[in-house]
N, C-alpha and C positions, 0 to 999 in steps of 0.2 A: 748635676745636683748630687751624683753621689759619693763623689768626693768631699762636701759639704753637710754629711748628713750625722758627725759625729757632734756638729753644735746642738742640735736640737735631740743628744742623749741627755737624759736626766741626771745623770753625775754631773755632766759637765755644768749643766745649767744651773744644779745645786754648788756646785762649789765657787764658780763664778760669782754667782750672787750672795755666799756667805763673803767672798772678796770683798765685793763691790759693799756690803752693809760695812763688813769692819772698818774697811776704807775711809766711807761717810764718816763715820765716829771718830776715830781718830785725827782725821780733817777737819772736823767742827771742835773739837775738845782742841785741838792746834790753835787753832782762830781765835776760839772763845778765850784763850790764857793768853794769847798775843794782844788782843783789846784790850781785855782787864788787867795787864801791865802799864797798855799805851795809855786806859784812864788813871793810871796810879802815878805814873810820870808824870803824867798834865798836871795832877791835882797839886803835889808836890813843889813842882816848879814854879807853880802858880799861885803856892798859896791860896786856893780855893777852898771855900768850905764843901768836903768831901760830901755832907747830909744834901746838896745841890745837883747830886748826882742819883740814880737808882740805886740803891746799896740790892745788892745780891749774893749772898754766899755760892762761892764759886762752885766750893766743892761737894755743897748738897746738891746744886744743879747738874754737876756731872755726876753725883751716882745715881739720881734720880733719870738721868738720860742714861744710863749703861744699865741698871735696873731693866728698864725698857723696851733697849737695845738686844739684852739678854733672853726676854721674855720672848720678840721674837726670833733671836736665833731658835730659840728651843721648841717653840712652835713650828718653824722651820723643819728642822730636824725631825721632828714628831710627824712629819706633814711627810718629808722623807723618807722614813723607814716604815710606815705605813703605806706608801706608796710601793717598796721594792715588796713588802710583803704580801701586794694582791698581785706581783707580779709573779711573785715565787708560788703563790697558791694557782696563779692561771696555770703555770708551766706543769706546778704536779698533777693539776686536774686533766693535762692534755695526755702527759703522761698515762692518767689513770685508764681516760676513756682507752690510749693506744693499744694498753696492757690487754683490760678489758675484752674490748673487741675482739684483739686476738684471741683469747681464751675464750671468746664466743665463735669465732671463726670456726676453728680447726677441728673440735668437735663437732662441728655444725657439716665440715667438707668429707669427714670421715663418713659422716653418716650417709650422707649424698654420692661419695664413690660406691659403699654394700650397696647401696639400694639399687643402684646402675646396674650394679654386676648383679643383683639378682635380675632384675629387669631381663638383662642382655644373654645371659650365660644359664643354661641348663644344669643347677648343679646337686651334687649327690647330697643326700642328708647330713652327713657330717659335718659337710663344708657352710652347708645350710648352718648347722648350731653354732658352728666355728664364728661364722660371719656376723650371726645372732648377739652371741656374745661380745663380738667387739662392740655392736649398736650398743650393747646393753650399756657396758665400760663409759661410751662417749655421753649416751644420755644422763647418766648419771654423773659426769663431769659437769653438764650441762646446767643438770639440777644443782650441784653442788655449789656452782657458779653465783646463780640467783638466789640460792638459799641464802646466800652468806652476803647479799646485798642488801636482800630483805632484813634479813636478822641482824645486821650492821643499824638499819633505819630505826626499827623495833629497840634497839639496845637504846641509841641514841636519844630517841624520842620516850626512855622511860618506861614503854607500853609495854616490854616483852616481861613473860610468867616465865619466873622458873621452876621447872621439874624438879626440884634435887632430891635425891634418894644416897642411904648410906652404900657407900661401895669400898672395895677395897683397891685402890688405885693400880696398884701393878697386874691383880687380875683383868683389869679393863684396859691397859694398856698390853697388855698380853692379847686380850681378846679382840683387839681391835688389828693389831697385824696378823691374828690369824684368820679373821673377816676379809681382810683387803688385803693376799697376798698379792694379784694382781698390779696394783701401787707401786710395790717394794721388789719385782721379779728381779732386776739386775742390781739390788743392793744389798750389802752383809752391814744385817742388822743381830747385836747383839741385845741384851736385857739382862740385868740382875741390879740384885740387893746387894748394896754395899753394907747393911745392918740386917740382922736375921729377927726381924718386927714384921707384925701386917702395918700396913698402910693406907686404915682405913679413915674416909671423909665425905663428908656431907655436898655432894656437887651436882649439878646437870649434865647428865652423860652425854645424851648428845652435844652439847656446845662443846664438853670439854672432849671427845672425839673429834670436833670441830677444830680445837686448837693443834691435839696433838697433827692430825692431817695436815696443818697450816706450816706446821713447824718442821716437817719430815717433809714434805715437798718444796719445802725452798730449801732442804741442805741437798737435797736432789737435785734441784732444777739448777741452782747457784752452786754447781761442781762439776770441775774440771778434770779428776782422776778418772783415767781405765775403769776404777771399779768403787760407785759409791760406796762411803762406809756411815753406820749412823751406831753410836753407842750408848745405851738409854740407862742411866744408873740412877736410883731410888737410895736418897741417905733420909734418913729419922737425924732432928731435930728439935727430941722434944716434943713442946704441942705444933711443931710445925715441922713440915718435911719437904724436899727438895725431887723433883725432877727433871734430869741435866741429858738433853740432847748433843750429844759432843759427835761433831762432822767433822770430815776431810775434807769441807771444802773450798772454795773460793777464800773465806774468811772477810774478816771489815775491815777498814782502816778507823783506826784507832779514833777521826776525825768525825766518822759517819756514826759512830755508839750510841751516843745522843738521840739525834735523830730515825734511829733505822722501828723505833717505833709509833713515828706520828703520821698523823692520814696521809693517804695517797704518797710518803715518799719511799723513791725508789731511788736506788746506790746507779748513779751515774744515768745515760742514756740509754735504754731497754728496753725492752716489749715483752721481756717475762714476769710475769704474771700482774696483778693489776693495784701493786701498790696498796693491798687494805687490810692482807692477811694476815699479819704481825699486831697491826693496830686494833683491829678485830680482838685478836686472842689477848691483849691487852687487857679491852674492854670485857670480856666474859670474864677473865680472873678477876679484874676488879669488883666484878657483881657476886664471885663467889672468895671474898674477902682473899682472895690470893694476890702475886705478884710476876710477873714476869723480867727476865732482867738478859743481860746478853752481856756474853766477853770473847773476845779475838786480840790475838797477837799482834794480828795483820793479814794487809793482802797477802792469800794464798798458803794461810798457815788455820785454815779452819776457824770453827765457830761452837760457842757453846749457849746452848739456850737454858736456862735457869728457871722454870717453874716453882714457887713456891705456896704452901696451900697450908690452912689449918688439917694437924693431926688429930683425930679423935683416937686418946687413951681408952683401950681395954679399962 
């Protein structure tokens, strides 16, 4: 049977069948203008009075059958690409859980080896806080994980309050890598002003720490260099202002642009990280009247994340 198993693919069976209807059609419109010449010969030859016959206009009956014909190719067709698209959503949703999972896994096995080794091993205070510390790392990966599913649900469903308070943006993006250098220990991250302005606006700091994190650990995680790089530059625009994550990493194909911010999808076949963090930070700048945008050369030539946000003028 499974050498047989490419008839019963859904392409196949859709195009066959668009065959097979056009076929019909132009087989019966053959036929039908084959008759209604052979009664136009008879009548002719005959001398018959034509009104002894059914008078039918030919040609409103074939656009009134091609009308028809049309209606359901495009029904078809609708019936079709509605079909490939629960197909493409099951596949990103498998994707999601895969992603997921694992980023529930690995902090979950970290935790469970310290805890072994405290268990099993005698060990001095130091290595004790050492050890401490990493639990702490993993737990709060853990947390991060779920928060950000939650507050995905909450976004979606409407429900979520936002905090916002006036801040000056590059001071909290400052503050924020000097919080979690942990995050960034093997990467050279730069920061400045490309315009000598504050950069102050009206946001939720948490979520939008939320984004920035979202956006610094996938030019991490999605990079192939010895030695990550992340370069975070602040241009004024007015009543609006720009922050541009530019990596060395991986980079997108030109093809994937489009798509690299809608739910659950993830650039090729992966298990890093869980498909929602882009779409996510999406979603928060849209609640705080901003935008998010992306540009790459291509594979392997880096990525530039484009945040855009109301300025509040002095």
């Amino acid at each position: 049977m499974k050498s047989f198993k490419w008839y019963f693919h859904p392409i196949f069976i859709f195009t066959f069948s668009l065959v097979a209807l056009i076929t019909s059609l132009f087989v019966y419109i053959r036929s039908y203008l084959q008759v209604s010449d052979s009664i136009r010969v008879f009548v002719e030859k005959n001398k018959v009075d034509a009104s002894q016959f059914l008078q039918t206009d030919t040609w409103i009956t074939i656009l009134i059958i091609s009308i028809l014909v049309a209606i359901i190719l495009a029904g078809t067709i609708i019936i079709f690409v509605y079909y490939q698209k629960i197909i493409q959503l099951y596949r990103m949703q498998q994707n999601f859980i895969n992603g997921f999972t694992h980023e529930l896994k690995t902090p979950i096995a970290s935790i469970r080896l310290f805890l072994d080794t405290f268990k099993k091993h005698e060990l001095s205070r130091e290595d004790q806080l050492k050890y401490i510390d990493y639990m702490i790392r993993d737990a709060e990966r853990l947390s991060a994980n779920v928060g950000q599913i939650l507050n995905l649900g909450r976004i979606e469903d409407r429900s979520f309050n936002l905090n916002n308070s006036r801040v000056e943006a590059y001071d909290l993006t400052n503050d924020f890598l000097e919080k979690n250098p942990h995050l960034f220990e093997s990467t050279v991250i730069t920061i400045k002003k490309i315009d000598h302005v504050d950069y102050y606006c009206t946001i939720d700091i948490a979520l939008m720490e939320m984004v920035i994190m979202n956006i610094m650990t996938n030019a991490i995680r999605y990079n192939d260099s010895n030695r990550p790089s992340i370069r975070i530059e602040f241009r004024s625009l007015g009543k609006k202002m720009t922050i541009s994550f530019i990596d060395n990493g991986m980079g997108i194909k030109k093809s994937e642009l489009r798509n690299i911010f809608k739910k659950f999808y993830q650039i090729g076949k992966t298990s890093k990280g869980s498909g929602l963090g882009l779409y996510l930070s999406s979603q928060i700048l849209k609640l705080q009247k901003g935008s998010i945008s992306v540009e790459s050369q291509g594979a392997g030539l880096g990525s530039t994340f484009i945040i855009t946000l109301p300025r509040e003028l002095e």
